[in-house]
C-alpha positions as CSV (number, residue, x, y, z in Angstrom):
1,X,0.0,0.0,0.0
2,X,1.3,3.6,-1.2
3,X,2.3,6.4,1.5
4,X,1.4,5.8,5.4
5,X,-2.0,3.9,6.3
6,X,-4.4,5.8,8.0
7,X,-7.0,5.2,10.7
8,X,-9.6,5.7,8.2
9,X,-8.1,2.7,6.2
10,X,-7.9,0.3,8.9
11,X,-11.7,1.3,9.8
12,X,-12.9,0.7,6.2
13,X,-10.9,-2.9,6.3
14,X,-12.8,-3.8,9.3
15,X,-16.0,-2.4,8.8
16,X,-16.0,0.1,11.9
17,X,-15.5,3.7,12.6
18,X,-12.3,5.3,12.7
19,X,-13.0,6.7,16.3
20,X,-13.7,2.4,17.6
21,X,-10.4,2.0,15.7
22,X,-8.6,4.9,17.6
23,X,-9.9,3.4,20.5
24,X,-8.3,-0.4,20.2
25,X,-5.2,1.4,19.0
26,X,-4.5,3.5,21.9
27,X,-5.8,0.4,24.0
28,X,-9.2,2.2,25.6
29,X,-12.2,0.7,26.4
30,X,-15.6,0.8,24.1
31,X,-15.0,-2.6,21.7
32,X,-15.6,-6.1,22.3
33,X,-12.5,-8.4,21.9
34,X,-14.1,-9.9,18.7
35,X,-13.7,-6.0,17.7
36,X,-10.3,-5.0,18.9
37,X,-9.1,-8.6,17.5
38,X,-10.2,-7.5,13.9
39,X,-8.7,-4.5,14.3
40,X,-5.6,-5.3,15.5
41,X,-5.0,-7.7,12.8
42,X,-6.2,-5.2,10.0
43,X,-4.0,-3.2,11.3
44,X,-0.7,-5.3,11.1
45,X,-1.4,-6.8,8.0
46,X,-1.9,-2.9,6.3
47,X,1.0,-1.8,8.0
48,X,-0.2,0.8,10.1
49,X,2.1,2.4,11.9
50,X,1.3,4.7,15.4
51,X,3.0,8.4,14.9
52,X,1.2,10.7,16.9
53,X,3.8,11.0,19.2
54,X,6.4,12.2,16.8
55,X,4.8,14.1,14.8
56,X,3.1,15.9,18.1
57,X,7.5,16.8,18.8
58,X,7.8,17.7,15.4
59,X,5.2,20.0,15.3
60,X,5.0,21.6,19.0
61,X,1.5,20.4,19.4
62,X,-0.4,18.9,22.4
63,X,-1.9,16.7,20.1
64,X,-5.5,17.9,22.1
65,X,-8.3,19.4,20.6
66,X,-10.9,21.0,23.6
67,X,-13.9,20.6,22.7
68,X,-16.6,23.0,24.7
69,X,-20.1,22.6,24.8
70,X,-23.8,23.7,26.8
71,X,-25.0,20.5,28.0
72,X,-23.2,16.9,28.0
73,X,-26.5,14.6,28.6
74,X,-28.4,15.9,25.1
75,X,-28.7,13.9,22.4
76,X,-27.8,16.9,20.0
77,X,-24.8,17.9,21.2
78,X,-24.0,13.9,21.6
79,X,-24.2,13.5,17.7
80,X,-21.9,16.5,16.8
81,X,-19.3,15.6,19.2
82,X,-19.3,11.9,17.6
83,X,-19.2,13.2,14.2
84,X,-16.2,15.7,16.0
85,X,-14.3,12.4,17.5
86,X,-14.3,10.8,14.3
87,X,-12.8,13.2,12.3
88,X,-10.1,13.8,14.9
89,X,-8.9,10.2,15.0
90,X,-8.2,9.7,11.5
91,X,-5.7,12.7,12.5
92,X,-4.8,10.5,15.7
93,X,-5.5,13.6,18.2
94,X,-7.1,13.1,21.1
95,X,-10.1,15.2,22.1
96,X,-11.0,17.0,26.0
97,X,-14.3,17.7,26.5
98,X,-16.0,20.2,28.6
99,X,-19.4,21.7,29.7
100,X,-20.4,25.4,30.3
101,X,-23.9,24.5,31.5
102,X,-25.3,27.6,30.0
103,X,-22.6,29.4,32.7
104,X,-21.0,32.7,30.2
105,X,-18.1,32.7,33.4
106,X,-17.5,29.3,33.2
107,X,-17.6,29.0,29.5
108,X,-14.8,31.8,29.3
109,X,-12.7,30.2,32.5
110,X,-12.7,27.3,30.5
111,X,-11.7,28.9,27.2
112,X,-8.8,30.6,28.9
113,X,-7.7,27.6,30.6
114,X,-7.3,25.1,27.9
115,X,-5.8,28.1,25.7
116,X,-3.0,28.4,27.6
117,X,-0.9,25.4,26.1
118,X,-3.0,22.6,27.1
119,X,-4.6,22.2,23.9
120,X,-3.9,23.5,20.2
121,X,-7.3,24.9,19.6
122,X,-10.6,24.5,20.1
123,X,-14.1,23.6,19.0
124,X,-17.3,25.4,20.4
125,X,-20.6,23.5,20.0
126,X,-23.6,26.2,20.6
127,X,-21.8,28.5,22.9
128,X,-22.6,31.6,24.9
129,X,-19.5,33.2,23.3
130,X,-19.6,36.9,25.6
131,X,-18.2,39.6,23.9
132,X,-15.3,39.3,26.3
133,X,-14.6,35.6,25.6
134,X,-14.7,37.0,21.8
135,X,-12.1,39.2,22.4
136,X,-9.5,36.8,24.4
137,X,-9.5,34.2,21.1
138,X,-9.3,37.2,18.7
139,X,-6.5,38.7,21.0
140,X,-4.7,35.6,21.7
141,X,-5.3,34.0,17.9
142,X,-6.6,30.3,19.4
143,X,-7.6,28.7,16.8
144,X,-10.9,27.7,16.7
145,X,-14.7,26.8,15.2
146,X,-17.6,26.9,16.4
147,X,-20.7,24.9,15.5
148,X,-24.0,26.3,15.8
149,X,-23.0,29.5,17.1
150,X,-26.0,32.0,18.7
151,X,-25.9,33.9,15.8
152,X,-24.5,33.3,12.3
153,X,-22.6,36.5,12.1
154,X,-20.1,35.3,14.7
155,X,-16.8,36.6,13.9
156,X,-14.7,32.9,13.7
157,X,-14.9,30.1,11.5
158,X,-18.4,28.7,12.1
159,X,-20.7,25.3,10.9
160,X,-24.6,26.3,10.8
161,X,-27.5,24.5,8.8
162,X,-29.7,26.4,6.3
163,X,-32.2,27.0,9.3
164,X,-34.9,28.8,7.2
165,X,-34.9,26.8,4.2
166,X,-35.6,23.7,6.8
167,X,-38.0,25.0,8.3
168,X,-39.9,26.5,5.7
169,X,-40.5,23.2,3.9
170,X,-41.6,21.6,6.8
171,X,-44.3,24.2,7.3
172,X,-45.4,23.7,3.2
173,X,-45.2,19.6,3.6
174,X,-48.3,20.9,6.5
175,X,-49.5,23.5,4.1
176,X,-49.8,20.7,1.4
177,X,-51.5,18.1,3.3
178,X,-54.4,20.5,4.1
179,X,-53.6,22.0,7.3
180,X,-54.5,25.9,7.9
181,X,-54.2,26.5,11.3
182,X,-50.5,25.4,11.8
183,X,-49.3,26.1,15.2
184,X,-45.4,26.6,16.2
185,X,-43.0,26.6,18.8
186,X,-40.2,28.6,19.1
187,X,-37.1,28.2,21.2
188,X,-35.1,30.7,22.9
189,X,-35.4,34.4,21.3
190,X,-31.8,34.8,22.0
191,X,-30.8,32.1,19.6
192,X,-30.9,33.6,15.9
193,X,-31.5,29.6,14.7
194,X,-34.9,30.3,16.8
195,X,-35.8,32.9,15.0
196,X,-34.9,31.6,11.2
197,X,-37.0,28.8,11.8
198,X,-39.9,31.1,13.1
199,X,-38.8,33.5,10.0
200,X,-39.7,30.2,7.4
201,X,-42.8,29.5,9.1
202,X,-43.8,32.3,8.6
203,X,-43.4,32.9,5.3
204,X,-44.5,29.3,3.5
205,X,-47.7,30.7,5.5
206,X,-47.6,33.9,3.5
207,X,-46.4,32.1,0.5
208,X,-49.7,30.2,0.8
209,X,-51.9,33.3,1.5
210,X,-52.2,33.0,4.9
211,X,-52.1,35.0,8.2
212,X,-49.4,34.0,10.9
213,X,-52.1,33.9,14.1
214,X,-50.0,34.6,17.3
215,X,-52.0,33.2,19.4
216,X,-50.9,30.1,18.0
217,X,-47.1,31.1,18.1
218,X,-45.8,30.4,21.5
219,X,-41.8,30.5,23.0
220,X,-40.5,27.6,25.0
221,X,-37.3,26.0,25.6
222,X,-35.5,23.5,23.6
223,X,-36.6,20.7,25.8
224,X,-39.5,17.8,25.9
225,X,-41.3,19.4,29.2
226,X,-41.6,22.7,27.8
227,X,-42.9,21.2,24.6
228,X,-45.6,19.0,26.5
229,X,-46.4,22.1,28.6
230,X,-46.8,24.5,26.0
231,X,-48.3,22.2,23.8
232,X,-51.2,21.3,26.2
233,X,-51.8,25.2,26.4
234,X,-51.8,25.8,22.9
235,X,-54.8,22.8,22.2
236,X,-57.4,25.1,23.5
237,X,-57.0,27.3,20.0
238,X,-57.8,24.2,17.8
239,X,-54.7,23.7,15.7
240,X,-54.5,20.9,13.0
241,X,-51.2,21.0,13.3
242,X,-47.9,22.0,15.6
243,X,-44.6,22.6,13.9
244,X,-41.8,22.8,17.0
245,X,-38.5,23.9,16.4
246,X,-36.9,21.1,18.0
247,X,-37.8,17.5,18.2
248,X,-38.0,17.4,21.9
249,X,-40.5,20.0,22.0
250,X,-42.3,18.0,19.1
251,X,-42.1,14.8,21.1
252,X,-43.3,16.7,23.9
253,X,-46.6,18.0,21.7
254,X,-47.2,14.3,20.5
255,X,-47.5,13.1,24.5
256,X,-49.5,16.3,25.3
257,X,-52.2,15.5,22.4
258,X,-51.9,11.9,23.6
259,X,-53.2,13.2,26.8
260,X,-55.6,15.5,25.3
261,X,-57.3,12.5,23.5
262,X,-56.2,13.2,20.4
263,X,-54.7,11.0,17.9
264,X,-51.3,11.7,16.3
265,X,-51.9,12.5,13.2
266,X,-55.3,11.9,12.8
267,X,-56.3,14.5,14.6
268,X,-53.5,16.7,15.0
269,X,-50.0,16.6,12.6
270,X,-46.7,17.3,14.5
271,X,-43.9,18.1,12.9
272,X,-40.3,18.4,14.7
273,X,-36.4,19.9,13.7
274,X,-33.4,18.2,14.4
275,X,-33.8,14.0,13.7
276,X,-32.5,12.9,16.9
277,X,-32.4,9.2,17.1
278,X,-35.4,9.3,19.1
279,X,-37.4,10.5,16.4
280,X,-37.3,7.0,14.0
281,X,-37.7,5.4,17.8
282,X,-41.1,7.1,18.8
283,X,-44.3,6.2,17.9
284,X,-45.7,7.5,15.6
285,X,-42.2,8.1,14.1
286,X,-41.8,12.1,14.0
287,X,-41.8,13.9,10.8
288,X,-39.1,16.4,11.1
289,X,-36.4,18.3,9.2
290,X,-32.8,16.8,9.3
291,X,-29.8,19.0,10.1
292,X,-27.3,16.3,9.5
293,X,-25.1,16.7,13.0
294,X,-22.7,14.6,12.6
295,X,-22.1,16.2,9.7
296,X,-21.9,19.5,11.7
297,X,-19.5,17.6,13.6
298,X,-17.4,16.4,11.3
299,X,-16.6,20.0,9.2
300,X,-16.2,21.5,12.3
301,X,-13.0,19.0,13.4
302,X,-12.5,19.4,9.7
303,X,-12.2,23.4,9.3
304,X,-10.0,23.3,13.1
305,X,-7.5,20.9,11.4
306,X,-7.2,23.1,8.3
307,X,-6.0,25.7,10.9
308,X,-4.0,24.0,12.9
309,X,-1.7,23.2,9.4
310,X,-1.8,26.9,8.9
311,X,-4.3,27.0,5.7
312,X,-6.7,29.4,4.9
313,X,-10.2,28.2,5.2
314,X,-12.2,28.9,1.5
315,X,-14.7,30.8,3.9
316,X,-15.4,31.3,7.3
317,X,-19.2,30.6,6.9
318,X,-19.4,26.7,6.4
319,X,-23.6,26.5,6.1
320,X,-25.2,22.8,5.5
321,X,-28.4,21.9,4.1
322,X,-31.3,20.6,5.9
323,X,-33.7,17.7,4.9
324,X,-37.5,16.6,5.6
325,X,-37.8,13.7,6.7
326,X,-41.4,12.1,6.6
327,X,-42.8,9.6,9.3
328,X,-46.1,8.8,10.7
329,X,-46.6,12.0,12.6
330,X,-48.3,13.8,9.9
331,X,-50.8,13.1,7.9
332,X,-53.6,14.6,5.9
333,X,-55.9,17.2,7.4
334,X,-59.1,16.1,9.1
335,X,-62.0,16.4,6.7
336,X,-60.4,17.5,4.0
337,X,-59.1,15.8,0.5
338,X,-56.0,16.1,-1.1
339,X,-57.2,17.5,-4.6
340,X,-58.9,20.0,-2.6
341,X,-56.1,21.4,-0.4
342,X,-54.2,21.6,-3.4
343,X,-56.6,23.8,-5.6
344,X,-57.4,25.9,-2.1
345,X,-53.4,26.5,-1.5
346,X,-53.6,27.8,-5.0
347,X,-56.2,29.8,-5.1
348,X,-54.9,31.4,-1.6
349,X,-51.2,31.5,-3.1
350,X,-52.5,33.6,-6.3
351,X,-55.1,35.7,-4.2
């Protein structure tokens, strides 16, 4: 085999990813003998050969990326860091995590900590990012990306999903099946994602000639229990339907219906945003619009690495595209047919 074998190589020998490979190699737990057996040998007979050490002296580096994020137990930030993990170990660094826990002071201690020499540069995932903490990684030139940043005019190298677009072709999937009286929930008006999503809400609803109601608009957190609590409110206006801008809060809408005595989607459509695992796991499985995370994860780890080799990055806005994904929590509106809804949108559209 040409030039030196990489993690990546062995992985695709074995039929694993290259962060379970990583693992065996550096003799950590997380695979099952069977596992680090295949590996091992894959490894040997390609010829893979562990460097991280010498090139970490040859180049001055830690051979650390810190990693620094809100909230350790969701499933969101989970799938990003993976995606994060397995782009580092094809590059055989070794990744320290950390959580801020919403915290701006301890967000920046940490910052400042890890810059000084105990990593060589960082990854944010949806951070705080005080105009002080700013101002110590423009000051001190860490290098670093964040993913999902607050808002999408942060000034570093930053991985965001086409927020708008996503959401506003979830709200016309609705729109098409015949629903009119489309609830949403928002998340927090401090995050500018929040408000994109509510921005393409809005307009497929204008796009389709219709009013945005606010009484069926209502702001919660990014969580299941605000979802179900806001949800159960929200019933008493008689939507068809509840977009959420999260698919925790959409989970939580499904479970507050359920409760309500309505049937999911027979008698009310949710739709969510995100497609955590738990949304194929839930029943009905929850339509919702993809943002591919471990995508997120892996351009993030990708754009750092470019900066850690001293490149230029082609631009400092890295923005992916979003997906619906269509399950059994939507479905046609009640008393309504589908030749109907589409001559109504129409004639709505061109009114």
């Amino acid at each position: 085999m040409v030039g030196r074998v990489t993690i990546a190589q062995v992985a695709a020998e074995v039929g694993v990813s290259a962060m379970t490979v990583s693992n065996v190699l550096n003799d950590r737990p997380g695979a099952s003998e069977e596992t680090r057996r295949r590996v091992l040998e894959a490894a040997g007979r390609l010829g893979y050969v562990v460097n991280s050490a010498a090139r970490s002296l040859k180049n001055g580096r830690t051979g650390l990326v810190g990693l620094i994020t809100l909230d350790l137990t969701a499933q969101y930030t989970l799938e990003i860091i993976r995606g994060v993990a397995e782009e580092l170990a094809d590059d055989e660094l070794e990744l320290l995590i950390n959580a801020s826990y919403h915290d701006a002071e301890r967000e920046q201690d940490r910052i400042r900590s890890l810059s000084r020499g105990q990593v060589d540069g960082l990854i944010l995932v949806a951070p705080v990012l005080e105009p002080a903490t700013l101002d110590f990684l423009r000051d001190n030139r860490v290098p670093c990306v964040v993913i999902d940043p607050r808002r999408i005019d942060t000034p570093l190298p930053r991985v965001t999903v086409d927020n708008y677009e996503g959401m506003r072709a979830g709200v016309e999937h609705l729109i098409a099946l015949g629903h009119t009286r489309i609830a949403f929930l928002r998340g927090d008006d401090e995050l500018q994602s929040s408000e994109l999503r509510f921005r393409g809400y809005s307009d497929a609803l204008t796009l389709a000639g219709f009013q945005v109601d606010e009484r069926l608009v209502k702001t919660c957190s990014f969580s299941y229990d605000s979802g179900f609590r806001t949800s159960t409110s929200l019933l008493s206006e008689n939507p068809t339907a509840i977009a959420a801008g999260a698919d925790l809060m959409a989970l939580g809408a499904i479970d507050a219906a359920r409760a309500a005595g309505l049937d999911v989607p027979r008698d009310l459509s949710v739709l969510g945003f995100d497609d955590l695992p738990q949304a194929g796991q839930s029943f009905p499985g929850l339509t919702t619009v993809r943002q591919p995370l471990h995508d997120m994860g892996l351009r993030g780890a990708r754009a750092l690495l470019s900066l850690l080799d001293g490149q230029s990055l082609v631009t400092d806005d890295i923005r992916l595209a979003t997906s619906l994904v269509i399950r059994g929590s939507t479905g046609q509106a009640a008393d309504t047919d589908a030749s109907t809804n589409r001559s109504t949108s129409a004639s709505h559209a061109t009114g």
